[in-house]
N, C-alpha and C positions, 0 to 999 in steps of 0.2 A: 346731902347732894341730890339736886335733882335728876329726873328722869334723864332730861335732854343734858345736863352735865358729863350723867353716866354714857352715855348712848355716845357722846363725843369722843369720849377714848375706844371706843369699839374698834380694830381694825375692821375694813372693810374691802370689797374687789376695788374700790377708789383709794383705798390708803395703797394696795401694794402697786397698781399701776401708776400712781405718783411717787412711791419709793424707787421704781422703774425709772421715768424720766428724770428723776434726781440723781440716778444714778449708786441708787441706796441699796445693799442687799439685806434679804429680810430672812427671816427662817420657819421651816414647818416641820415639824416635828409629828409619831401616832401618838394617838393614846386611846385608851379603848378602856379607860373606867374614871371615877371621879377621883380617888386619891392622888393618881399620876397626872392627871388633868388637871388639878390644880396646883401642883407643883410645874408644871411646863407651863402654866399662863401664867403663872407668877414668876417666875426664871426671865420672860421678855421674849419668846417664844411666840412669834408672831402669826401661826396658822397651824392648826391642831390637826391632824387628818385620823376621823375613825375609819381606817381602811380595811380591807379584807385582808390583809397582814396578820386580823385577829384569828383568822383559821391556824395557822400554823403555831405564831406564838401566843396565840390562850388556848388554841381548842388542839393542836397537837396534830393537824392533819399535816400531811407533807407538801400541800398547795390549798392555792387560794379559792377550787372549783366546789370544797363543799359550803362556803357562806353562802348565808342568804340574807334576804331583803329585813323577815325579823330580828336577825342574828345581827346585822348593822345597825338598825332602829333601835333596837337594847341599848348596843354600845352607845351609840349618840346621844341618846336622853342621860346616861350615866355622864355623859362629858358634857354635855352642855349646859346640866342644870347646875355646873360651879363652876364654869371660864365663865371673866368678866370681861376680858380683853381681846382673847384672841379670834382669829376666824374661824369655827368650826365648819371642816368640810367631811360631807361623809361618802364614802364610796356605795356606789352602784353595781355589788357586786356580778356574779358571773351569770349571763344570761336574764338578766333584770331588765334590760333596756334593748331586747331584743329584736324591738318593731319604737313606734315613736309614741304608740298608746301606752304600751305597759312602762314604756318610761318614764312617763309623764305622769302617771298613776304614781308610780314608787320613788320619782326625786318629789313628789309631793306629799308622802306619807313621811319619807326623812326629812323635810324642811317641816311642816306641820305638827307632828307626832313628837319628831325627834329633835327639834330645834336647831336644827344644821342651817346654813345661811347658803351654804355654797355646797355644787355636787361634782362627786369626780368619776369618773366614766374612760375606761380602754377602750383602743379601739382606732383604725385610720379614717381612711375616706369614707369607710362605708357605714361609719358613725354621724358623719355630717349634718344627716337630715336630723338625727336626733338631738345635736346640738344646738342644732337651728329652731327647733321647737320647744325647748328648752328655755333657751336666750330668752326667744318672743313672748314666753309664761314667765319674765321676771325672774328666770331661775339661772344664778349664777353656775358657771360652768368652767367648771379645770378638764381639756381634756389632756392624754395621756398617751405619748406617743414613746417610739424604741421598745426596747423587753418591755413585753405585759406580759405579765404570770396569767393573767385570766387564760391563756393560748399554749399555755406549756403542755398540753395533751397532744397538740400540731407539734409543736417547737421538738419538742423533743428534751429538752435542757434549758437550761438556766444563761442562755449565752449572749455576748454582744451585737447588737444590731447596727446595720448601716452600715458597713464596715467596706461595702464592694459601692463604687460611686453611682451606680443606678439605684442602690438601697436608698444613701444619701440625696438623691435628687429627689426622687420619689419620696422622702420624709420629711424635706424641707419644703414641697410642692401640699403634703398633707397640714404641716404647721401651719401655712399660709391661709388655706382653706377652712383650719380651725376656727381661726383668729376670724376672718371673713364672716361665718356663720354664727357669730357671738359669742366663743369660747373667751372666757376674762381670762384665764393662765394656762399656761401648757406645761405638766411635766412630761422630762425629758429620762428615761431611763437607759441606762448601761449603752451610750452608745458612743463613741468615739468624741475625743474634747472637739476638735477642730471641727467637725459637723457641729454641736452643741452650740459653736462661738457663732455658726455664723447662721445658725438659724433664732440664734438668742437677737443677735445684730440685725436679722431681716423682720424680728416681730414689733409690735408697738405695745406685745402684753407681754406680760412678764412671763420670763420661765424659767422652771424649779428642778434641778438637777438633783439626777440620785447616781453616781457613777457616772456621770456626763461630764466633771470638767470644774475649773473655778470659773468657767466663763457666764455660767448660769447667772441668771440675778435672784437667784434666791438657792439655797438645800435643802433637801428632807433627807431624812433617814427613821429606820425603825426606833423606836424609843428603846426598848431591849436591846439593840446592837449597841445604840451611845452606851448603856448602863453595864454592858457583857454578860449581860445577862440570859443571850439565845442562845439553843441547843442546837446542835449539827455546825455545821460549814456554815465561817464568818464569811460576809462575801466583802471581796476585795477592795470596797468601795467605803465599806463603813469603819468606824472608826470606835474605840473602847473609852471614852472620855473620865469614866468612871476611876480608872488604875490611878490618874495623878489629883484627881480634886477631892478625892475625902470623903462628897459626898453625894445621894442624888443629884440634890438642889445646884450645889458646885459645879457637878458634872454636865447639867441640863445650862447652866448660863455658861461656862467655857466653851459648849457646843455654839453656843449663841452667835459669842465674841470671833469666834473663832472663822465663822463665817460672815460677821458682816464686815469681818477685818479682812479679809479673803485670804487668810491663811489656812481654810480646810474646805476643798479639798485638796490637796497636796497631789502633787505627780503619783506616788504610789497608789492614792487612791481611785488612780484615770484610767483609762484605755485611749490608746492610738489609734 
């Protein structure tokens, strides 16, 4: 197979925002080493995310605030040097992207170093410029709006957002401006379905729901929560796939199906 044959099946920020206007839903799945990373790019798993998720379920912290920029770079070169297919996006974790130099410095050591294609980044309005400069350096950009754990030291808890309709106005005024400043996809976390639907409905980029609703055009979830395999508190949104398929592989493409069928997430697994 040639170069440019291989390069043709690559998802890309062009395949998922024409999976978008098609009306197609697509799926993202962590993974945060090479054996599980290629079993999710081969399942049909169409967006890999090394997120800072790897603080709690690989390194055991109770949040996302001890990763760091080497600690994502690891993981990324583990995941990227065996996906053939999928999008590799890698998180920017806490305090990385703090001004628009040192962002720019570290989503270029994760695309460079670590072979990530796409970078994902917490954060509302006051993330924007960094987005913006971002975009303009060629660097694809998922940003991340509702619950961000990067902020659970304010927050206080693990809790749903948006929920009071000045939250909601104000998060769907922040999408917009995302999307504005070059943001290619927006996840949406733990926040109310009917906000989700209509800020999904007000973008022209796709976005990836985690506890936000089937309205999303895409899900993620932790790869350990599809497999049941996380310790502490299951969060209400994810789902054990593993109990009825048998097997990883089973369990990673019924997560698949499951969602481009839009059979998951299920009401149980929403908020109002």
């Amino acid at each position: 197979m040639s170069a440019t044959a291989k390069n043709s099946n690559k998802v890309t920020v062009a395949t998922l925002k024409k999976f978008k206007q098609q009306g197609d839903k697509f799926t993202m799945l962590t993974a945060y080493d090479a054996s599980f990373a290629q079993i999710v790019d081969q399942s049909g798993v169409d967006v890999i995310l090394v997120g800072d998720s790897l603080g709690m379920v690989v390194q055991g912290h109770d949040s996302t605030i001890p990763v760091t920029v080497d600690h994502i770079l690891y993981h990324t070169q583990c995941v990227s040097r065996v996906v053939e297919r999928a999008l590799v996006i890698a998180d920017l974790p806490f305090m990385s992207f703090s001004d628009t130099s040192r962002a720019l410095d570290n989503a270029t050591r994760l695309m460079q170093e670590g072979g990530a294609r796409a970078i994902k980044l917490e954060g509302g309005g006051h993330v924007i410029p960094v987005v913006e400069i971002l975009a303009k350096h060629g660097i694809p950009v998922c940003a991340h709006l509702g619950l961000q754990p990067q902020y659970i030291n304010k927050l206080g808890s693990y809790r749903v957002q948006g929920r009071l309709e000045e939250e909601g106005a104000r998060m769907l005024d922040e999408a917009k401006a995302m999307q504005d400043a070059g943001a290619d996809m927006l996840v949406l976390e733990c926040i109310p379905s009917k906000l989700a639907k209509e800020i999904s409905q007000s973008l022209t980029i796709p976005t990836i729901g985690i506890g936000a609703g089937v309205d999303c055009d895409a899900q993620v979830l932790v790869l350990y929560d599809v497999l049941g395999i996380s310790f502490g508190r299951i969060p209400k949104f994810s789902k054990n796939f593993l109990t009825e398929a048998g097997s990883i592989e089973a369990a990673i493409k019924s997560y698949d199906s499951n969602v481009k069928q839009g059979k998951f997430p299920a009401s149980e697994h929403s908020f109002d």
